[in-house]
CHARMM internal coordinates of N, CA and C (Angstrom, degrees):
IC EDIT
DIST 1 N 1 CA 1.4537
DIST 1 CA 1 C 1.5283
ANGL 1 N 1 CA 1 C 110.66
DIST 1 C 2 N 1.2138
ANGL 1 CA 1 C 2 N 101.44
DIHE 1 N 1 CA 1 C 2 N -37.25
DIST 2 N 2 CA 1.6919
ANGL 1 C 2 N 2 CA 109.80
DIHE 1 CA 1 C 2 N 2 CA -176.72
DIST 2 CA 2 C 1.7472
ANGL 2 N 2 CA 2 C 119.93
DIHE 1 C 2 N 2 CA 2 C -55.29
DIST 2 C 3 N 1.7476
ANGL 2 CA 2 C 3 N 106.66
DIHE 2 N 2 CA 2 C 3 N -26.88
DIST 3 N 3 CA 1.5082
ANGL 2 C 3 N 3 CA 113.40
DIHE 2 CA 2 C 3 N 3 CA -174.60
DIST 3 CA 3 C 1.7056
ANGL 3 N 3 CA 3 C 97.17
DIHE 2 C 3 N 3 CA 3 C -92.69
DIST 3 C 4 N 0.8533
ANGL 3 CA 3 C 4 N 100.04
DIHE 3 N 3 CA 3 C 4 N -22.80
DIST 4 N 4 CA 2.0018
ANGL 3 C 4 N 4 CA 109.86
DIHE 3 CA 3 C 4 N 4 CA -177.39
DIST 4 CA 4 C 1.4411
ANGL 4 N 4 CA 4 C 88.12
DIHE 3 C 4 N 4 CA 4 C -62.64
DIST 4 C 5 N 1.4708
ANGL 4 CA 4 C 5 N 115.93
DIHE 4 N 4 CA 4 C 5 N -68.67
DIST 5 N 5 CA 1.4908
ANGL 4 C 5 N 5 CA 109.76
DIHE 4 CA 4 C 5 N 5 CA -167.67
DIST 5 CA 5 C 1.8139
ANGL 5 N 5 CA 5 C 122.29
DIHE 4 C 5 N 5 CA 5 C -61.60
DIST 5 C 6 N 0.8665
ANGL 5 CA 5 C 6 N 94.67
DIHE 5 N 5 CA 5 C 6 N -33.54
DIST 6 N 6 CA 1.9376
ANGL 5 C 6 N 6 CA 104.15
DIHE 5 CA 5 C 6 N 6 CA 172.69
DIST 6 CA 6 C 1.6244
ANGL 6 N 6 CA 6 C 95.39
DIHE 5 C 6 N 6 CA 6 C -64.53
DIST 6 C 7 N 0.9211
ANGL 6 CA 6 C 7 N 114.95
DIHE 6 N 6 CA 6 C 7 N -37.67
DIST 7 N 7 CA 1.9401
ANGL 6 C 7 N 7 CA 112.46
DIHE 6 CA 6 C 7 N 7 CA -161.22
DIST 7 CA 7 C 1.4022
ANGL 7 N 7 CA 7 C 96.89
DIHE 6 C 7 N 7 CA 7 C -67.35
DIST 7 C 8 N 1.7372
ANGL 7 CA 7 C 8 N 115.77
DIHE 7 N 7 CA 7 C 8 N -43.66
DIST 8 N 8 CA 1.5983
ANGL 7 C 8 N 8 CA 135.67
DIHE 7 CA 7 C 8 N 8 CA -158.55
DIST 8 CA 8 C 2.1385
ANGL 8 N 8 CA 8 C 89.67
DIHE 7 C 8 N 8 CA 8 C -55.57
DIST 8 C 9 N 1.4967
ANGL 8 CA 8 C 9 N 87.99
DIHE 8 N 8 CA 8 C 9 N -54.18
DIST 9 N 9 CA 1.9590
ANGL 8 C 9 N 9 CA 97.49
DIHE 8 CA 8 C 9 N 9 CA -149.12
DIST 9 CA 9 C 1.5248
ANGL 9 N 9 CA 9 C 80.40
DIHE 8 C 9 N 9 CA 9 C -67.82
DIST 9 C 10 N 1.1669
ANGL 9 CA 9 C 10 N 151.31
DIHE 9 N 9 CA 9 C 10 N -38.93
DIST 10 N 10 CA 1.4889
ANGL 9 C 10 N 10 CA 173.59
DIHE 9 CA 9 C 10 N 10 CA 146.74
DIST 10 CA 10 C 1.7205
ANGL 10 N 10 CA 10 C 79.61
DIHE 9 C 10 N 10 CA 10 C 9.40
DIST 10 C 11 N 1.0464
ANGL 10 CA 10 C 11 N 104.67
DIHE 10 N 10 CA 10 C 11 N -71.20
DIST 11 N 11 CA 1.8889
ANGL 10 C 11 N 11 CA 136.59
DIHE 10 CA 10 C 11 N 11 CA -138.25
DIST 11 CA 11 C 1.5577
ANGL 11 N 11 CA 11 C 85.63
DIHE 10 C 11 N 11 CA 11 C -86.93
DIST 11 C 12 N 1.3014
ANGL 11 CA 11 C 12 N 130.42
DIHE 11 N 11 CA 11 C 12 N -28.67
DIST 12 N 12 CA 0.9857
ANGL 11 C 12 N 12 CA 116.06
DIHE 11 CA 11 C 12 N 12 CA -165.96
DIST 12 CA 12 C 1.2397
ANGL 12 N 12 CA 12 C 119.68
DIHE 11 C 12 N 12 CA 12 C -113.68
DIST 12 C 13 N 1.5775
ANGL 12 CA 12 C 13 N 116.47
DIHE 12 N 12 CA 12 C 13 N -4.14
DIST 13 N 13 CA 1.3613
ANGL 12 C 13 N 13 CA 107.77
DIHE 12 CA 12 C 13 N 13 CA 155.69
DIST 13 CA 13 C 1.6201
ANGL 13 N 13 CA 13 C 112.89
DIHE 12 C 13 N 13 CA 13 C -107.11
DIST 13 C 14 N 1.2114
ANGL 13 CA 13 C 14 N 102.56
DIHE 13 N 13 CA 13 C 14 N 29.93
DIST 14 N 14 CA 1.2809
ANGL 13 C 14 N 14 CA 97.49
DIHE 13 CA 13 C 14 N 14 CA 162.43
DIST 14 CA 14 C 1.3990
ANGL 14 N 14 CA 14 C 119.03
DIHE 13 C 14 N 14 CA 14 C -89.14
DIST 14 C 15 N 1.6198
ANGL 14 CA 14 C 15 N 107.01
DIHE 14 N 14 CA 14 C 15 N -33.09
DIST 15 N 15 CA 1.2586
ANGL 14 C 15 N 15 CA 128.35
DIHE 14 CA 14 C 15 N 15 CA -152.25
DIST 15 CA 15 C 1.7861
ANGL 15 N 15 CA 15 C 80.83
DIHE 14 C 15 N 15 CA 15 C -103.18
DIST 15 C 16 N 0.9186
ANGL 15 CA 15 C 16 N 155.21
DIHE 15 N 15 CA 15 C 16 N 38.94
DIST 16 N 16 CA 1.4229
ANGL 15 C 16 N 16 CA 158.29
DIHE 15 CA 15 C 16 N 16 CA 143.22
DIST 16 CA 16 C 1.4367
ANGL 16 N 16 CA 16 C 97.10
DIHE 15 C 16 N 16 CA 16 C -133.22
DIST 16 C 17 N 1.3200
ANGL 16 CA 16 C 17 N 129.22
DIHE 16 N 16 CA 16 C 17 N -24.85
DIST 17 N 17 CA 1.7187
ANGL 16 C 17 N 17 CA 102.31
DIHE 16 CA 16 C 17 N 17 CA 165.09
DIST 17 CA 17 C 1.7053
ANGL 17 N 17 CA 17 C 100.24
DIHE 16 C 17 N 17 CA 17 C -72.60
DIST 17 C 18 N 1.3589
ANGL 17 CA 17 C 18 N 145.25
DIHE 17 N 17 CA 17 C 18 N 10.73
DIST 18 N 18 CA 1.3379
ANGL 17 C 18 N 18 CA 122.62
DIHE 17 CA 17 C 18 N 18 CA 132.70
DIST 18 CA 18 C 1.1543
ANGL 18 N 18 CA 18 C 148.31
DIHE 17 C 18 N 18 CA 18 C -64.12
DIST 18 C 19 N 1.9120
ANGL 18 CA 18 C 19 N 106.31
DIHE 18 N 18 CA 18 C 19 N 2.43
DIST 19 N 19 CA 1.3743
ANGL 18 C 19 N 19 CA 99.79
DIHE 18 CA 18 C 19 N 19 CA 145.40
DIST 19 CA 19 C 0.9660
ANGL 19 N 19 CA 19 C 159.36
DIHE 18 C 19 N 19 CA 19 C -61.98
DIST 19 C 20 N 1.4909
ANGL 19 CA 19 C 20 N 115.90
DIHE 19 N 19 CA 19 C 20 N -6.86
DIST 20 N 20 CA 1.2966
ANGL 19 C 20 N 20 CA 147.50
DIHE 19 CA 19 C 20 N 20 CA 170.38
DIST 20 CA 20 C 1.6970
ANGL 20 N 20 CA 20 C 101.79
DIHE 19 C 20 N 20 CA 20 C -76.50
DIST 20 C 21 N 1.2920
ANGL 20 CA 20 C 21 N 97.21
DIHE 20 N 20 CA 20 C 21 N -87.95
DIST 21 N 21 CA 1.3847
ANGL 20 C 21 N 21 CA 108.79
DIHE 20 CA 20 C 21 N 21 CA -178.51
DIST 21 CA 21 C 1.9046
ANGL 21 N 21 CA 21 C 123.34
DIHE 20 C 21 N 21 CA 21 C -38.20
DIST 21 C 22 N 1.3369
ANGL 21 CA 21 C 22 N 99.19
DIHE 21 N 21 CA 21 C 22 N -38.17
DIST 22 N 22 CA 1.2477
ANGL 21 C 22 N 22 CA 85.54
DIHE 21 CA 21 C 22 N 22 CA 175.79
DIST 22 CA 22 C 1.6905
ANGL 22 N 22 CA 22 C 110.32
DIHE 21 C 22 N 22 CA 22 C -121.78
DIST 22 C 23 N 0.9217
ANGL 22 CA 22 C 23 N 114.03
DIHE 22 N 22 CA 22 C 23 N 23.52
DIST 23 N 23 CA 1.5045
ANGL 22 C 23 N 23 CA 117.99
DIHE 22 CA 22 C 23 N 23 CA -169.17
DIST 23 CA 23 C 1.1889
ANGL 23 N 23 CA 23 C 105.56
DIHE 22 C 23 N 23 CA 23 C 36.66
DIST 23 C 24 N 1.2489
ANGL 23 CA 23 C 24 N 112.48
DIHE 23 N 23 CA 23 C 24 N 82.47
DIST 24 N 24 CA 1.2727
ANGL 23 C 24 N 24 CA 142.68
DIHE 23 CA 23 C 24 N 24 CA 174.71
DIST 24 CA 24 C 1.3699
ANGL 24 N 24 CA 24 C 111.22
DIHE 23 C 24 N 24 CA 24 C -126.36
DIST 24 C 25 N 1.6961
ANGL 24 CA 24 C 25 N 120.61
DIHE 24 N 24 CA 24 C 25 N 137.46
DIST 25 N 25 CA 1.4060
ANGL 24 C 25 N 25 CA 142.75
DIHE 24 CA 24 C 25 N 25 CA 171.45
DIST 25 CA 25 C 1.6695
ANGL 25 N 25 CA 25 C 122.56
DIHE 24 C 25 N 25 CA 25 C -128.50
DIST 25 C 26 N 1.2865
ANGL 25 CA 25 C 26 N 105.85
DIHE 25 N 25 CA 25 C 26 N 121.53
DIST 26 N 26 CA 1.2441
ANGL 25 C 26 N 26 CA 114.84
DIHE 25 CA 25 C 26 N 26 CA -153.23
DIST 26 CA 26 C 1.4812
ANGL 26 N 26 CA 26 C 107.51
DIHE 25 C 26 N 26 CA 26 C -106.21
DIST 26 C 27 N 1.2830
ANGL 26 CA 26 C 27 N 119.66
DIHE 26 N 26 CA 26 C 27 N 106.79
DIST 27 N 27 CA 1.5440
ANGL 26 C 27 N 27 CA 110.32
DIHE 26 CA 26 C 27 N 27 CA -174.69
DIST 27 CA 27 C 1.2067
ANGL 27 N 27 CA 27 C 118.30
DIHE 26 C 27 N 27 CA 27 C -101.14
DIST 27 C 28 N 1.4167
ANGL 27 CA 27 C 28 N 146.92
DIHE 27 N 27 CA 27 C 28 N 159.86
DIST 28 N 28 CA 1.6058
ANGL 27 C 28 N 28 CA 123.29
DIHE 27 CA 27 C 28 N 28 CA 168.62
DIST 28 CA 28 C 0.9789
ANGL 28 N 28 CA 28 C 93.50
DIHE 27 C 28 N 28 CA 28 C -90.01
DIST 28 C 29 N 1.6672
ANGL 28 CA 28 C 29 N 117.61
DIHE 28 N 28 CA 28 C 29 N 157.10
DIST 29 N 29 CA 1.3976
ANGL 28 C 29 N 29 CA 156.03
DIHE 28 CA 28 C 29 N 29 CA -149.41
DIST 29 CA 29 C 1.5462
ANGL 29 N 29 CA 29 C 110.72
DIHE 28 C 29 N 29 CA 29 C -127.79
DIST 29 C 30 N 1.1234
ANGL 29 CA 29 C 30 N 104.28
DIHE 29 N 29 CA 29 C 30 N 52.02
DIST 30 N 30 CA 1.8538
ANGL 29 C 30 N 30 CA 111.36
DIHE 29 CA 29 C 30 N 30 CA -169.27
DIST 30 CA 30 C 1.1994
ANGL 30 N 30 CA 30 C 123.30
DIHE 29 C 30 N 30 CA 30 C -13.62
DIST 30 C 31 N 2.1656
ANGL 30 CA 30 C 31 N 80.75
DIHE 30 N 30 CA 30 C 31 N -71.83
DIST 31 N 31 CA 1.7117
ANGL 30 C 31 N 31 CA 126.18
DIHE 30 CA 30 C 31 N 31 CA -160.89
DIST 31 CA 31 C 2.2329
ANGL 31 N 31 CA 31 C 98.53
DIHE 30 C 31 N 31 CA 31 C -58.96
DIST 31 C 32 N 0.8874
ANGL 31 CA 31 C 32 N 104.86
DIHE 31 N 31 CA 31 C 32 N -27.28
DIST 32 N 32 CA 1.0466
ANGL 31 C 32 N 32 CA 92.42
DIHE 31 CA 31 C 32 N 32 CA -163.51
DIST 32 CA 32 C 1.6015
ANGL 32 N 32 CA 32 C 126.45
DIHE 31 C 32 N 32 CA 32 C -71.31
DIST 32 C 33 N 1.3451
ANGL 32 CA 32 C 33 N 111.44
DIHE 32 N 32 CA 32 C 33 N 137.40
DIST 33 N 33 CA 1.5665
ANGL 32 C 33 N 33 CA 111.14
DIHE 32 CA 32 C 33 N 33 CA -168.31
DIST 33 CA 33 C 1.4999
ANGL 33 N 33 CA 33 C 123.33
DIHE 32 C 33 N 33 CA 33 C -71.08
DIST 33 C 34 N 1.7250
ANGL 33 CA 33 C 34 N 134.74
DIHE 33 N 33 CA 33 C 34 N 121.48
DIST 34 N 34 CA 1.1415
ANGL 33 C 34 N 34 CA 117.24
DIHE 33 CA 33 C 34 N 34 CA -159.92
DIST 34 CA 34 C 1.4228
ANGL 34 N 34 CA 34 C 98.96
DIHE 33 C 34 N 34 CA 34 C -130.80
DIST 34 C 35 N 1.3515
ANGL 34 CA 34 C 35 N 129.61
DIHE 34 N 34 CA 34 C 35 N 167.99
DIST 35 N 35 CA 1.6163
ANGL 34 C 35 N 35 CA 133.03
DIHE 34 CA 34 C 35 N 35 CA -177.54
DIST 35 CA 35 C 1.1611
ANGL 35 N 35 CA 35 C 92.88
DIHE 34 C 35 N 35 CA 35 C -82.87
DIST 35 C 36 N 1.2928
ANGL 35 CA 35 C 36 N 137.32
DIHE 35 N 35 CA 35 C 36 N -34.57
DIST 36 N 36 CA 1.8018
ANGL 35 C 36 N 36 CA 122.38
DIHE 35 CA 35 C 36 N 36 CA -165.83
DIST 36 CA 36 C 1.2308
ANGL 36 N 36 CA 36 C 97.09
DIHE 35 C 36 N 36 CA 36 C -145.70
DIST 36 C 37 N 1.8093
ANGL 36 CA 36 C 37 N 118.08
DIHE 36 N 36 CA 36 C 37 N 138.96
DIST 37 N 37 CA 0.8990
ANGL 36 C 37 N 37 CA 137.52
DIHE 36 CA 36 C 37 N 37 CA -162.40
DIST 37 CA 37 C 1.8853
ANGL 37 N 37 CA 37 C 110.74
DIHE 36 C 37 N 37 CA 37 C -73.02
DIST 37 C 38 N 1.3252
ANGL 37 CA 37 C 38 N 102.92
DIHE 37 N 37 CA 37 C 38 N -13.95
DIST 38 N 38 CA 1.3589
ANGL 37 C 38 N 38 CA 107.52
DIHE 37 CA 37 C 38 N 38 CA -175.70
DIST 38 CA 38 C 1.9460
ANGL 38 N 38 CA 38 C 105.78
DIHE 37 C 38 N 38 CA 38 C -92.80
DIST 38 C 39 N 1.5000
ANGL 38 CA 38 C 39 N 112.07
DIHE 38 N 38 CA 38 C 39 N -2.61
DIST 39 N 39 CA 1.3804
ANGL 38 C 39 N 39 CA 100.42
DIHE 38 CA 38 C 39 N 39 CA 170.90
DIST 39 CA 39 C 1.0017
ANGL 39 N 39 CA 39 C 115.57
DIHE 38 C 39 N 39 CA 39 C -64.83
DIST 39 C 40 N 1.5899
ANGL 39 CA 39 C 40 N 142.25
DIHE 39 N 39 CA 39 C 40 N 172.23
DIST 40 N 40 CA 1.4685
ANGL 39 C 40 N 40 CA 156.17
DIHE 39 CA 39 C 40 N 40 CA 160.63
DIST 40 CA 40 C 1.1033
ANGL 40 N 40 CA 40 C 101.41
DIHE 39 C 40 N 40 CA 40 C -111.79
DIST 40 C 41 N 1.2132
ANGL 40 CA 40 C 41 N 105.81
DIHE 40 N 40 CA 40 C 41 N 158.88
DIST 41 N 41 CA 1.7468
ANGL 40 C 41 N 41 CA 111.94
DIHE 40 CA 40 C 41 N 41 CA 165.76
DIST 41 CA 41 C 1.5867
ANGL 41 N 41 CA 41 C 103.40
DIHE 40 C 41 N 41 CA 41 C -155.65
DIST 41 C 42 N 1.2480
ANGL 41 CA 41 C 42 N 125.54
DIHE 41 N 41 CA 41 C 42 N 140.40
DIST 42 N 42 CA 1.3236
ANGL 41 C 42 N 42 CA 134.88
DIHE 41 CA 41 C 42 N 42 CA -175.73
DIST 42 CA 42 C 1.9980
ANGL 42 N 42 CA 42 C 100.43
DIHE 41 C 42 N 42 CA 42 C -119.74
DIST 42 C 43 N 1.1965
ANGL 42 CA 42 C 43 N 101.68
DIHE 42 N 42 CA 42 C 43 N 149.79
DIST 43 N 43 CA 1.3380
ANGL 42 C 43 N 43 CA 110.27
DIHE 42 CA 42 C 43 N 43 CA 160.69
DIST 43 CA 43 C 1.9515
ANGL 43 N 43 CA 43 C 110.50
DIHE 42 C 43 N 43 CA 43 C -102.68
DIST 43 C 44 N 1.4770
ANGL 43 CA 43 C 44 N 102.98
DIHE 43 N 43 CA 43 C 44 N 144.28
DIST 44 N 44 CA 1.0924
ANGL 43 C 44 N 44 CA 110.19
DIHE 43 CA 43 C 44 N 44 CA -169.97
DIST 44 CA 44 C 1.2894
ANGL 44 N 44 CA 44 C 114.83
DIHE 43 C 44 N 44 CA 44 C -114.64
DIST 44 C 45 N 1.0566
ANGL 44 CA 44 C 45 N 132.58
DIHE 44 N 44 CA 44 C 45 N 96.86
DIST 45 N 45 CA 1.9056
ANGL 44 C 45 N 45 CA 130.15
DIHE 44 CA 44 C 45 N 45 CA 167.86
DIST 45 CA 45 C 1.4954
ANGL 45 N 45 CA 45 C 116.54
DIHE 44 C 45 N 45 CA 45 C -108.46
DIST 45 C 46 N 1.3052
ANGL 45 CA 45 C 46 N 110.74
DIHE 45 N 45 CA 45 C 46 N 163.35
DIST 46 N 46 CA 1.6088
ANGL 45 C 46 N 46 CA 141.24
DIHE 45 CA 45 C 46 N 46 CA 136.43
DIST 46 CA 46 C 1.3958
ANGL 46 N 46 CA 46 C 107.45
DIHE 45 C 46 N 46 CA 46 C -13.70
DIST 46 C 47 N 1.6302
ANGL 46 CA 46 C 47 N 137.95
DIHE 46 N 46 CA 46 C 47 N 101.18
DIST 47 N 47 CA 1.2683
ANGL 46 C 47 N 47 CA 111.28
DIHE 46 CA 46 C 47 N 47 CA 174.79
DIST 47 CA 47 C 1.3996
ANGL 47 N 47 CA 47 C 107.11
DIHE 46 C 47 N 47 CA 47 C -70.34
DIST 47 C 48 N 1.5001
ANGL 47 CA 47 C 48 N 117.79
DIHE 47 N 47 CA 47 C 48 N -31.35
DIST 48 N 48 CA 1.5533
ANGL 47 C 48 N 48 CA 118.31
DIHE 47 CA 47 C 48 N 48 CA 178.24
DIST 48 CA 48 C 1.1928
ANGL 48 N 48 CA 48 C 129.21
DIHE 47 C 48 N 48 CA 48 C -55.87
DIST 48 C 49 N 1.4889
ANGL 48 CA 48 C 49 N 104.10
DIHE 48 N 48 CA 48 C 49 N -55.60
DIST 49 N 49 CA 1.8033
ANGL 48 C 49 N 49 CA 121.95
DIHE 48 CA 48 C 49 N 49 CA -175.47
DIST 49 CA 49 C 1.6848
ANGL 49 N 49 CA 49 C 110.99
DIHE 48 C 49 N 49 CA 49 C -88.60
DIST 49 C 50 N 1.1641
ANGL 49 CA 49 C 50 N 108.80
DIHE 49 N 49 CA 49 C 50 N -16.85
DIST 50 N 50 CA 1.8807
ANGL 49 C 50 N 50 CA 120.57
DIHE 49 CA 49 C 50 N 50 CA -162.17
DIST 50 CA 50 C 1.2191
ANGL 50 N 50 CA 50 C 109.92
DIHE 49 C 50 N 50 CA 50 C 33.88
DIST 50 C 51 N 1.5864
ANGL 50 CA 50 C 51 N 108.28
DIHE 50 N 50 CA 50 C 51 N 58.83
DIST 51 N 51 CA 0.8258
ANGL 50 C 51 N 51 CA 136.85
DIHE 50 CA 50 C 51 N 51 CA 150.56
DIST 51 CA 51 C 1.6512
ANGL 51 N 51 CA 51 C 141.05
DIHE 50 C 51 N 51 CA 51 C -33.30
DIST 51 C 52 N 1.1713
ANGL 51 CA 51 C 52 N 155.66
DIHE 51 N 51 CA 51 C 52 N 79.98
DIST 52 N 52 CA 1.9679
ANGL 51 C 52 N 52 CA 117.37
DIHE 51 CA 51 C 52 N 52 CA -152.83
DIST 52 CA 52 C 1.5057
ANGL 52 N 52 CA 52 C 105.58
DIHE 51 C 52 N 52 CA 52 C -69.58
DIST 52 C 53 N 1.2036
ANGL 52 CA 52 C 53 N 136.35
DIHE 52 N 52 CA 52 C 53 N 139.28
DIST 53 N 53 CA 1.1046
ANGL 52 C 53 N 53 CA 135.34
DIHE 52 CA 52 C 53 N 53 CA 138.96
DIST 53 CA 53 C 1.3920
ANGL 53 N 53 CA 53 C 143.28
DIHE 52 C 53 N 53 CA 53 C -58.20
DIST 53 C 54 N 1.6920
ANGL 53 CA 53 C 54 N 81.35
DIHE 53 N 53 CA 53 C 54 N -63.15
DIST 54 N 54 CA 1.7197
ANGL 53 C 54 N 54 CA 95.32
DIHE 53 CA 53 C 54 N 54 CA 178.80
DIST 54 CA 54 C 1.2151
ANGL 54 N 54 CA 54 C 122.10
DIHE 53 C 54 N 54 CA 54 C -178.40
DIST 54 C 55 N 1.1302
ANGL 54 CA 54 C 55 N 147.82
DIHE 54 N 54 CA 54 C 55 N -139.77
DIST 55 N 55 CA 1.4447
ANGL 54 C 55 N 55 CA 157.96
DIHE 54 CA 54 C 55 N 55 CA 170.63
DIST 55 CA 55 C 1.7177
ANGL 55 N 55 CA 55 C 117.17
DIHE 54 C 55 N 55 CA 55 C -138.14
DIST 55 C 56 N 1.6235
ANGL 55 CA 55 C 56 N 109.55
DIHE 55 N 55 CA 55 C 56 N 100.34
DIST 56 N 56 CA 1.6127
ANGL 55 C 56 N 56 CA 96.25
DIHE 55 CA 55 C 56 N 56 CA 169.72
DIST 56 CA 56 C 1.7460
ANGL 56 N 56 CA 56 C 105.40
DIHE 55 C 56 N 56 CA 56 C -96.88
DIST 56 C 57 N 1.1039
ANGL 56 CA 56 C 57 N 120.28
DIHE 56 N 56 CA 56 C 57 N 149.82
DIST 57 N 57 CA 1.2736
ANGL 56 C 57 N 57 CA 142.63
DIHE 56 CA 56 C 57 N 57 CA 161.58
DIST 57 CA 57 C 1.3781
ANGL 57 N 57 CA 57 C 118.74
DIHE 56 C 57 N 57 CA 57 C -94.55
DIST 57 C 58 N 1.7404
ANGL 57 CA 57 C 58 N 116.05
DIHE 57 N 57 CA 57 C 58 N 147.41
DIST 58 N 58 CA 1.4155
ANGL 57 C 58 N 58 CA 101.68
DIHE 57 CA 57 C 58 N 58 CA 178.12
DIST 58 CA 58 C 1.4147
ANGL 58 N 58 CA 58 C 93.89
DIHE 57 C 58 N 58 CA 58 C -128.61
DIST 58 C 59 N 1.1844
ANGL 58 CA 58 C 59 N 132.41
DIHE 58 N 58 CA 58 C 59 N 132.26
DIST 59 N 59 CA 1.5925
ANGL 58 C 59 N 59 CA 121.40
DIHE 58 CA 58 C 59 N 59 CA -158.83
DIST 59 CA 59 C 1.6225
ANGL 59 N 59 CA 59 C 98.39
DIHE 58 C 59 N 59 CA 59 C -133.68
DIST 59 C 60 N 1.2996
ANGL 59 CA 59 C 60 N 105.86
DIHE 59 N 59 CA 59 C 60 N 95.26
DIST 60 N 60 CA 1.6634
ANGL 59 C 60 N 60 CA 98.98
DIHE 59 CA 59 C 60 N 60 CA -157.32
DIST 60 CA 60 C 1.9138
ANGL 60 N 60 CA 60 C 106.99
DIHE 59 C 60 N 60 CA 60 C -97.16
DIST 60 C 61 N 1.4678
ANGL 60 CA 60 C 61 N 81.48
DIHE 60 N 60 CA 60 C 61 N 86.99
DIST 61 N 61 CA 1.6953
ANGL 60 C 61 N 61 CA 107.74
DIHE 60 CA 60 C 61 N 61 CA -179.91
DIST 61 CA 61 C 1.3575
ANGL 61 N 61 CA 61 C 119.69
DIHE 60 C 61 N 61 CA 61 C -128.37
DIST 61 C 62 N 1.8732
ANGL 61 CA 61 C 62 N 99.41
DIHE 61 N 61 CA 61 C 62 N 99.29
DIST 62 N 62 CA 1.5496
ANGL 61 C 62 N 62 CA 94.41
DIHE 61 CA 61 C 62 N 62 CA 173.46
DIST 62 CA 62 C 1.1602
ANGL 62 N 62 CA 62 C 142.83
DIHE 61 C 62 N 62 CA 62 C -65.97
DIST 62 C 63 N 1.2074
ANGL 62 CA 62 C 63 N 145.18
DIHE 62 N 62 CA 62 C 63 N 107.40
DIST 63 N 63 CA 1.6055
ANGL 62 C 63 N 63 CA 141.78
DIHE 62 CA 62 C 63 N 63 CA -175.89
DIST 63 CA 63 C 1.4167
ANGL 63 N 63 CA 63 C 112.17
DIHE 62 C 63 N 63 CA 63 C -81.07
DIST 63 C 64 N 1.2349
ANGL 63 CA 63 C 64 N 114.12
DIHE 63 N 63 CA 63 C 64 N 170.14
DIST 64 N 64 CA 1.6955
ANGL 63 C 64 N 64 CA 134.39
DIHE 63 CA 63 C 64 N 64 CA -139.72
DIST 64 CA 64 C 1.8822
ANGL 64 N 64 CA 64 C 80.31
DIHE 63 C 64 N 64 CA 64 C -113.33
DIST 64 C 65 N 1.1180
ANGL 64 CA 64 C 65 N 107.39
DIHE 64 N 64 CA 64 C 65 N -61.90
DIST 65 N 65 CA 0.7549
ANGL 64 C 65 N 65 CA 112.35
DIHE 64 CA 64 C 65 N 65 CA -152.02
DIST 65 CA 65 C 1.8675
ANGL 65 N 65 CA 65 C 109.19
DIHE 64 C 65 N 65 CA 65 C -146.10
DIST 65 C 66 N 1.7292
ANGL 65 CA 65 C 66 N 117.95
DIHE 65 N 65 CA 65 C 66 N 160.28
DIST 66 N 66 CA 1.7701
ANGL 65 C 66 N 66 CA 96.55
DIHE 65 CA 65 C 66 N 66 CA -172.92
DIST 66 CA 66 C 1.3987
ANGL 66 N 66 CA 66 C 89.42
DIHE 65 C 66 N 66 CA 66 C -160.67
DIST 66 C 67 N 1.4293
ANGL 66 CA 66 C 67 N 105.11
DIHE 66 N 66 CA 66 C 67 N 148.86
DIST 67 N 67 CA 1.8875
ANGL 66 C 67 N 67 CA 100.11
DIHE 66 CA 66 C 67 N 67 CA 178.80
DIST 67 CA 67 C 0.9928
ANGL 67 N 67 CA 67 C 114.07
DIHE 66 C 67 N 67 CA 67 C -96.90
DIST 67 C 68 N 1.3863
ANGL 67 CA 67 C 68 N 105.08
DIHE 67 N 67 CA 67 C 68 N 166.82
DIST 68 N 68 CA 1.9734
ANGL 67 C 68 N 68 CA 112.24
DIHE 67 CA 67 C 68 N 68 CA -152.33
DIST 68 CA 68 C 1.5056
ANGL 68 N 68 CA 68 C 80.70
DIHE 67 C 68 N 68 CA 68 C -101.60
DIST 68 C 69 N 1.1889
ANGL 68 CA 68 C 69 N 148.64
DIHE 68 N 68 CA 68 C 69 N -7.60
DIST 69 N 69 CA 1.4234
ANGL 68 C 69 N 69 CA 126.21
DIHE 68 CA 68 C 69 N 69 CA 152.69
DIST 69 CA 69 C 1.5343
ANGL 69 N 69 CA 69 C 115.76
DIHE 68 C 69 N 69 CA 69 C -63.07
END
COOR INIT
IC SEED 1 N 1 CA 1 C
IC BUILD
C-alpha cells in the first residue's frame, strides 16, 4: 500500500505541476459530494481569467489490472 501511496502524491504533483504549464490553479473542492471519504477533489480555473474549468478527482484505488483501450 505504501508504494501505491507514493505513486498517488507522484501523480499529483505532477498534475499541479500543470500550473505552470497550463496556467492552471488548483483549489480544493470541499463542498463537493464523494462515495469515499478518501477521494479529493480540486476545483480547476484560469489563473488569469478565474475562469472554472472543471473538477479533478484523486481516487486513490489501486487496480490489478486496466485495459489498454
Amino acid at each position: 500500500m505504501k508504494s501505491t501511496l507514493s505513486a498517488l502524491e507522484k501523480l499529483r504533483e505532477g498534475v499541479f505541476w500543470s500550473r505552470e504549464l497550463f496556467n492552471f490553479n488548483f483549489t480544493p473542492a470541499t463542498d463537493v459530494p464523494v462515495a469515499h471519504p478518501d477521494i479529493r477533489v480540486w476545483e480547476v480555473t484560469d489563473k488569469t481569467t478565474k475562469k472554472h474549468i472543471g473538477l479533478w478527482y484523486s481516487i486513490p484505488t489501486r487496480r490489478e489490472q486496466t485495459s489498454g483501450a
